[in-house]
C-alpha positions in Angstrom: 12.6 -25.1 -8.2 10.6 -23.5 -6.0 9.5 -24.8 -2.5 6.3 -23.4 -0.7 3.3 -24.8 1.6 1.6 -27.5 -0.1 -2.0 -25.0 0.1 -0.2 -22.1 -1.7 1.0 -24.7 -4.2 -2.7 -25.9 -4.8 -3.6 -22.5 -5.3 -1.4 -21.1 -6.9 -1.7 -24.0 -9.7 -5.6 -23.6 -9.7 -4.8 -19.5 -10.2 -2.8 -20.7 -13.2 -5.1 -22.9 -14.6 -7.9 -20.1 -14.3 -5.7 -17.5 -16.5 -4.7 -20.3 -19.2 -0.7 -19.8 -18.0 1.9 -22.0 -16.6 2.5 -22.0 -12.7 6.3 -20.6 -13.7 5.0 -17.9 -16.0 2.3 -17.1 -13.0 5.3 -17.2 -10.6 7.4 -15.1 -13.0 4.7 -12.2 -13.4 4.2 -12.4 -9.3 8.2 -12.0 -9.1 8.4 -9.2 -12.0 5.3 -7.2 -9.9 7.1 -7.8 -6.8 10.5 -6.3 -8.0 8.8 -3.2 -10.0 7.0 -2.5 -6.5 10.1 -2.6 -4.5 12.4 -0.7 -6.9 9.5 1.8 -6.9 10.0 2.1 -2.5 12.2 4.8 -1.6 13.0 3.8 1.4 13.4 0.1 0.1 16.1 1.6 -2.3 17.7 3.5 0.1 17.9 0.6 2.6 19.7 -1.7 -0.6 22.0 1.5 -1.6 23.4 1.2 2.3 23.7 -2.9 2.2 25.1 -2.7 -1.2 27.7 0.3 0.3 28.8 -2.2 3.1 29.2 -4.5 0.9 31.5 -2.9 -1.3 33.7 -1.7 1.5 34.1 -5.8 2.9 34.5 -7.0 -0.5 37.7 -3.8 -0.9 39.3 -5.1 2.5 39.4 -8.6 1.6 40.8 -7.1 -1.6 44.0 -5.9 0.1 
């Protein structure tokens, strides 16, 4: 489930409609795009490398 405005809902279901897919498959292709873009942005990446770092090192000191 996915909750948005009520207008992005109408228009996302009329974009559907228009291109002869399901709102989920539309919403699947606008997700896929949106994670090929970002894995694509260096300094996106890097920003994810460092939150994924700090991560790792709270995760290994609740670990002890």
């Amino acid at each position: 489930t996915v909750r948005m405005p009520d207008n992005l809902a109408e228009t996302v279901e009329v974009v559907a409609r228009a291109r002869g897919i399901s709102v989920n498959s539309l919403v699947i292709d606008a997700l896929t795009t949106e994670v090929e873009r970002v894995k694509r942005d260096d300094d996106f990446m890097a920003r994810l490398r460092e939150l994924t770092a700090r991560d790792k090192e709270i995760l290994d000191r609740l670990a002890q």
